[in-house]
N, C-alpha and C positions, 0 to 999 in steps of 0.2 A: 321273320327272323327270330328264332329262339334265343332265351337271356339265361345262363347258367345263373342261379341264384346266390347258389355259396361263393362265388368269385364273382358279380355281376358281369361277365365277359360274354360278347355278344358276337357272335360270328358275323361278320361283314363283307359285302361285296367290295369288292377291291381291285384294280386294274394294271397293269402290266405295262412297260416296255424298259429299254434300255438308255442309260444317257451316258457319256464322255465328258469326262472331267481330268483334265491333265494336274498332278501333284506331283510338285518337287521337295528332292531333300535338302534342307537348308541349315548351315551350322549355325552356331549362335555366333556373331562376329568379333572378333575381341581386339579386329587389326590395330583401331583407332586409341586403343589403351597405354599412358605414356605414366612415368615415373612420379608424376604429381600428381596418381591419384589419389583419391582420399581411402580405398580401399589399402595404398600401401603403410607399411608402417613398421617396425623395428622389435615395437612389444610381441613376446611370446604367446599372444592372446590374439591379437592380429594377424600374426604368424600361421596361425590356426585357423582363421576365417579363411585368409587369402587359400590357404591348401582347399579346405572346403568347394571355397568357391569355383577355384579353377580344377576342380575334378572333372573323371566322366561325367560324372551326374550333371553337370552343368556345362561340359564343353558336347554333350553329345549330337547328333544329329537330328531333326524334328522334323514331323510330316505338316506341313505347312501347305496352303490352297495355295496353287499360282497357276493360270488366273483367279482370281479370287470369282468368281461367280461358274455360273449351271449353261451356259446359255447353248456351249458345242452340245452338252451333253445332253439336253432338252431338246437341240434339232437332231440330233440321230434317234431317239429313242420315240416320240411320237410318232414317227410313222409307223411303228411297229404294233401299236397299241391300238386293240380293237374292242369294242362295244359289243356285247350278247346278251342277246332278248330271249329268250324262251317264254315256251305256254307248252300248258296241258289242258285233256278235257277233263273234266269234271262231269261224274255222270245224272247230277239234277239238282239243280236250287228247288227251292222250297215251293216254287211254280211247277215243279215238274220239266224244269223247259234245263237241256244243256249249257253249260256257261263254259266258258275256259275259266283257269290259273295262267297267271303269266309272271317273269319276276325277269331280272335284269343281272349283269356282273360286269369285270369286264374280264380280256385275254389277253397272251403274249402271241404273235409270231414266231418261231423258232428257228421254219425256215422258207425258202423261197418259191416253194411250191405248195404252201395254205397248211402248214402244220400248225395246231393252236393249242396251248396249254393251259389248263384255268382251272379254277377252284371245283370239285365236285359239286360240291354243296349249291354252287350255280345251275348248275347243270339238271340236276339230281330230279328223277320225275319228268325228265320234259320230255313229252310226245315232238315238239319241234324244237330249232335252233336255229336264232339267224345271227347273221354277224356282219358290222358295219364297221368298215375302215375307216381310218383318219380322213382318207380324200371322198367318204361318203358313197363308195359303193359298196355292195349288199348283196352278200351268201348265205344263203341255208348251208349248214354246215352237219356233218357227219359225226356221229361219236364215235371215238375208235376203239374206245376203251377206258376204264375207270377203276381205280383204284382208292376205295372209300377209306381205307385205314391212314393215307396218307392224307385223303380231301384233294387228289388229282385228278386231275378228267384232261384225255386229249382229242381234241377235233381237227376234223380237217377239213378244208373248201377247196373248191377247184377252181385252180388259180395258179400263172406260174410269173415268175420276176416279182416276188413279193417282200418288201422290204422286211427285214426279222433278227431279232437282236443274238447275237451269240453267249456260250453259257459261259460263266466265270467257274473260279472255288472258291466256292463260300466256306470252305476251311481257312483260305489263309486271310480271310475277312479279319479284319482288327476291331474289339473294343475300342470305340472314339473315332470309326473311320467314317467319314462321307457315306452317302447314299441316297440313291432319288428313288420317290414312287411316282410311277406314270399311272393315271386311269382316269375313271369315268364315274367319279363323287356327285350325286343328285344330279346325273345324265348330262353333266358339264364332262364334254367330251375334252380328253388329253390333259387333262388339271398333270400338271405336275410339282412335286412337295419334296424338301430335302429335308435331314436330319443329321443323326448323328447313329450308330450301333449300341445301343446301351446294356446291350446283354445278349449272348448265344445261348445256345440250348436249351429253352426254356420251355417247360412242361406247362400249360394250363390249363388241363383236362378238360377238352372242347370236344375231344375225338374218343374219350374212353369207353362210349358204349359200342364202335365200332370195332372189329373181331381186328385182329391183328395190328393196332392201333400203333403209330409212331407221332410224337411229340417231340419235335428237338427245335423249337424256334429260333430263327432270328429275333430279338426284340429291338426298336427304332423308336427314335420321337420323330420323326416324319407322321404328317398329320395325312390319315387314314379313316375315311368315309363309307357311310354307304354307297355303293357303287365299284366300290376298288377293288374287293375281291377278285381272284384271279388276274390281280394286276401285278405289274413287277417291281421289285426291289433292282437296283442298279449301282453300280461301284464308281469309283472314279474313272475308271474304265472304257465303261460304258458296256461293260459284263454285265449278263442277270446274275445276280449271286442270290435270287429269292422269290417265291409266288409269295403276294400281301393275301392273309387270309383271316385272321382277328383283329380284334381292337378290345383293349381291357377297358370297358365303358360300364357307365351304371344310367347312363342317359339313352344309351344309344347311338351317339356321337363322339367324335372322337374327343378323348379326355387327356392326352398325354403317350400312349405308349401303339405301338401297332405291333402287329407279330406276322413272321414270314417266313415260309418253307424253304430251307437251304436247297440252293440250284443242285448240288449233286447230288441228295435225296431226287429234286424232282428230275434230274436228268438220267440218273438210273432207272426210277418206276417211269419214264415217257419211252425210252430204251428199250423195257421188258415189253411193254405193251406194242409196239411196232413189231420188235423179234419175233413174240411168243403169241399176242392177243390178251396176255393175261403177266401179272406181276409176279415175279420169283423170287421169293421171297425165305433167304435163306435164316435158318431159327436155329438157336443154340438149346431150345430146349430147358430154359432156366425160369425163374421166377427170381426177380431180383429185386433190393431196395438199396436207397441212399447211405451210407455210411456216417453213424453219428458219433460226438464227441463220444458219450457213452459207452456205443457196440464200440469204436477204436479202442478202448481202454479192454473191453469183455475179450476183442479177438487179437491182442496186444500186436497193435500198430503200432509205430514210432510217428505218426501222426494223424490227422482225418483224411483217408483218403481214398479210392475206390469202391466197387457197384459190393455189394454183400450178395451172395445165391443164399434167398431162404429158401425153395426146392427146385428140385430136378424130374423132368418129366423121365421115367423108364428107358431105357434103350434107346435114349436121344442122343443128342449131339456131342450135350457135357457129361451126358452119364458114360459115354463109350469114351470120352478125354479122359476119364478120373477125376474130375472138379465132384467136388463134394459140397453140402449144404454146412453154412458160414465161411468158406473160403468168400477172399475177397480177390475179386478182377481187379487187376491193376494197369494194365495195359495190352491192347488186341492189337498185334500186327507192329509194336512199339509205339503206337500212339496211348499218351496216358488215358484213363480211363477216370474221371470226379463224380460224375451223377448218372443214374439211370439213363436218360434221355442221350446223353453222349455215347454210354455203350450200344443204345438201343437204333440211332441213327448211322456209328458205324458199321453193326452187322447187317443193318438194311442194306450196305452196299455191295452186299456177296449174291450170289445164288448157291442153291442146295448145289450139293457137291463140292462147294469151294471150301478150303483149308484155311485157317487162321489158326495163330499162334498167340498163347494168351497165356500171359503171367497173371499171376497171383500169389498171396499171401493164406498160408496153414498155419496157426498156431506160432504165428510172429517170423515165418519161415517163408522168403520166396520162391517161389519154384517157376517152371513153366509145361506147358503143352501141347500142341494141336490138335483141337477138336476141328472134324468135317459137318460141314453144316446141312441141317434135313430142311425137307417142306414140311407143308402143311400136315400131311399126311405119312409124316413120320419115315419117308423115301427120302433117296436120292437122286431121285428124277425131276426132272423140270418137268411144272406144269402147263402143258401145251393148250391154245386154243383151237377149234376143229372150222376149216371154213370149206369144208369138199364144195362143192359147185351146187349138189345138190339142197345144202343149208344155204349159200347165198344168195341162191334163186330164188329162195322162200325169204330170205331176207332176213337171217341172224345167223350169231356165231355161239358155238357148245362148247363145253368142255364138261368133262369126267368132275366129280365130288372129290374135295379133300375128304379124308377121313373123321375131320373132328365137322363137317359138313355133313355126312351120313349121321355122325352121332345124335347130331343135334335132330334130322327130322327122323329119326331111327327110322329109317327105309333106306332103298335103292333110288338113285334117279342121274338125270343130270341138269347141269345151270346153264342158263341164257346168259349170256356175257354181253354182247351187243346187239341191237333190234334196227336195221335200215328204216328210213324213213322214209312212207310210199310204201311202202312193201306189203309182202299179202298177210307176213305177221304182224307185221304191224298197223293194218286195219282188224286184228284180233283185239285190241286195246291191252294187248302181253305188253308186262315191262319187263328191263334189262331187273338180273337177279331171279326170275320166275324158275325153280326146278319143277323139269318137265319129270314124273314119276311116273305117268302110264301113255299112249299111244295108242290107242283104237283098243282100250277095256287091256291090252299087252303091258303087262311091268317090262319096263328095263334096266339095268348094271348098269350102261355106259354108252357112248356115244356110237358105237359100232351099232351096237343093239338098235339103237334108232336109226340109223341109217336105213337098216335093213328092214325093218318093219316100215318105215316112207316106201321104199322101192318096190314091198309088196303090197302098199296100200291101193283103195280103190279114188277114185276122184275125192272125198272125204277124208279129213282126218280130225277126229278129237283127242287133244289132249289134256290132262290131266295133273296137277299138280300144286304144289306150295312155295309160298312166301313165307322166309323166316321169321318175319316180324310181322305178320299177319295171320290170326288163325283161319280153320276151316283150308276145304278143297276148294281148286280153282279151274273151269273148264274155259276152255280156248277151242274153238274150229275154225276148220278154213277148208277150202278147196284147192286141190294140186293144179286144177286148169284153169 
């Protein structure tokens, strides 16, 4: 586990499920109040209290715990909450001899037939996956797909009648509200820990080197461990309204605060990935920063408030609305817009093609406009996963390069999205993310291209290719029979 240094903030395994907790509205009661009180009284200064006192402000309604304890919402959410081991091989210790990597998280159930949602970063690298339920049985579990910019990965097992928590809105989540974490802290299976909400959308650059990067936290004083990752955050409900995925530590352990992936972020990117095989991931095409007392004075606001555009990509999204660089976003779709991370978690909710309506401020001037939103690749196309029969039988799934994808390995190719375990790719020791760039000494464009070179291959196939974050060529063979 890596320690950001400038914020000592330590990604943490963290564990999942759901609990129920019934909360009632309660007034403050004022039945029992009679003419002797000492609050009454005749001076003009007293006169003034009493108004005070029996305002809204003090007559209004408060969210109050009744029952006062966790206990419903502790037995519905554990059984949802499962344990994940992973290993990988490792190709030679210092003997020369194979060793594996192995590392632990935990997951959520989602649904009743072994869908599992959990932190990437779990996951990330692993040749295998097994997963141990609350009543202690035991699946090798499938990757279906991942999504590194959020830190999501969903797996599946085969299994049906499986208990699994359903999703909440972690929009209408309140500052100061309840919530439980369920997981599996130092392999103490189902620990579950309450707290309070202490803050939404919270940026703590854990994800920035990863491409497409979304940061919109929950933050909680629910105590959060090693082990909890991809654990779940839970309402009074007994909704997910969160995947547990940080902890802001200088120790290692938890010190106070935890941080969580709002449910509808991760119920949209688990969505794409079941639709498509791959996350769609609609972009406005901007560069944007936080609004300060300062720039509010420079771009004459009437107070601090909305995303600032310092540029605009060409022929994108905002540049085809007419938003210009220093205009200030003020609200997308009529939800208001205060910090980066809020704009940047609501447009995660679109796909390319979709339309949003986005006020803003020019030169102390509101206006408004609808920009349609691009992919990655500066289209309007959803980006598709390819699983013809002929790649399943080999035992992974393709898709076609975004464009800023090409740019980056300046060639043609296309990516490995997911790798079956057992499979004949995957005794290549290929990992997901590998682009395949040549096939039997043949360049290919795109997934078609491959296709068609397998189907005229001979028993043999070598292919060839790159890791973004690894240099040099990388060959892989295997045989069709």
């Amino acid at each position: 586990m890596g320690m950001k240094s400038n914020l000592g903030i330590q990604i943490i395994v963290s564990a999942l499920t759901a609990g129920l907790v019934y909360f009632g509205l309660h007034k403050l009661d004022n039945s029992h109040q009679t003419n002797s009180s000492p609050l009454s009284s005749n001076t003009a200064q007293d006169g003034l209290l009493n108004k005070f006192l029996m305002s809204d402000r003090f007559n209004s309604k408060l969210l109050s715990a009744y029952p006062n304890n966790f206990v419903t919402a502790a037995q519905l959410s554990t059984p949802a909450v499962v344990y994940i081991e992973t290993s990988r091989n490792k190709e030679t210790d210092h003997f020369l001899e194979p060793f594996q990597k192995s590392g632990s998280g935990s997951g959520v159930i989602i649904s009743n037939n072994g869908m599992i949602v959990t932190n990437y970063h779990v996951i990330e690298e692993a040749e295998s996956i097994s997963v141990l339920l609350n009543d202690q049985r035991e699946y090798k579990a499938k990757l279906l797909g991942t999504d590194p910019g959020t830190d999501l990965a969903l797996l599946k097992i085969e299994e049906e009648n499986l208990p699994f928590v359903v999703f909440g809105n972690s929009d209408s989540l309140l500052v100061g509200e309840w919530v439980l974490a369920v997981g599996n802290p130092f392999r103490l299976q189902s620990t579950v820990t309450a707290g309070i909400v202490s803050a939404k959308a919270r940026n703590i650059q854990i994800l920035n080197s990863r491409q497409y990067s979304i940061e919109s936290f929950i933050q909680t004083d629910a105590a959060v461990n090693p082990g909890n990752s991809g654990g779940a955050l839970v309402n009074s409900m007994g909704e997910l309204v969160g995947i547990n995925t940080a902890i802001m530590s200088t120790s290692g352990r938890y010190e106070g605060y935890s941080f969580s992936i709002p449910s509808n972020l991760v119920r949209k990117v688990i969505s794409d990935i079941q639709e498509y095989g791959a996350v769609q991931r609609g972009l406005l095409g901007i560069m944007i920063q936080n609004v300060t007392n300062e720039s509010a004075k420079q771009l004459k606001l009437s107070k601090v408030e909305g995303v600032q555009v310092s540029s605009i990509t060409p022929e994108g999204a905002a540049d085809a609305s007419g938003l210009k660089i220093d205009d200030v976003i003020l609200k997308i779709n009529n939800r208001n817009v205060k910090t980066v991370p809020e704009l940047q978690e609501i447009v995660a909710g679109f796909k390319p093609g979709d339309q949003i309506q986005i006020q803003y401020s020019r030169n102390g001037e509101v206006q408004s406009t609808v920009a349609t939103l691009r992919n990655q690749a500066n289209t309007l196309d959803l980006i598709t996963t390819r699983k013809d029969k002929i790649l399943t039988d080999l035992g992974f799934e393709l898709r076609n390069l975004t464009e800023a994808e090409r740019k980056m390995i300046k060639q043609e190719g296309i990516k490995v999205l997911s790798i079956y375990q057992n499979s004949i790719i995957s005794k290549t020791n290929m990992s997901p993310s590998f682009i395949i760039t040549k096939i039997n000494g043949h360049k290919i464009n795109n997934v078609d291209d491959f296709i068609k070179e397998l189907e005229s291959a001979d028993d043999s196939v070598l292919l060839h290719g790159v890791y973004e974050n690894y240099k040099g060529i990388f060959p892989y063979q295997f045989k069709l029979k």
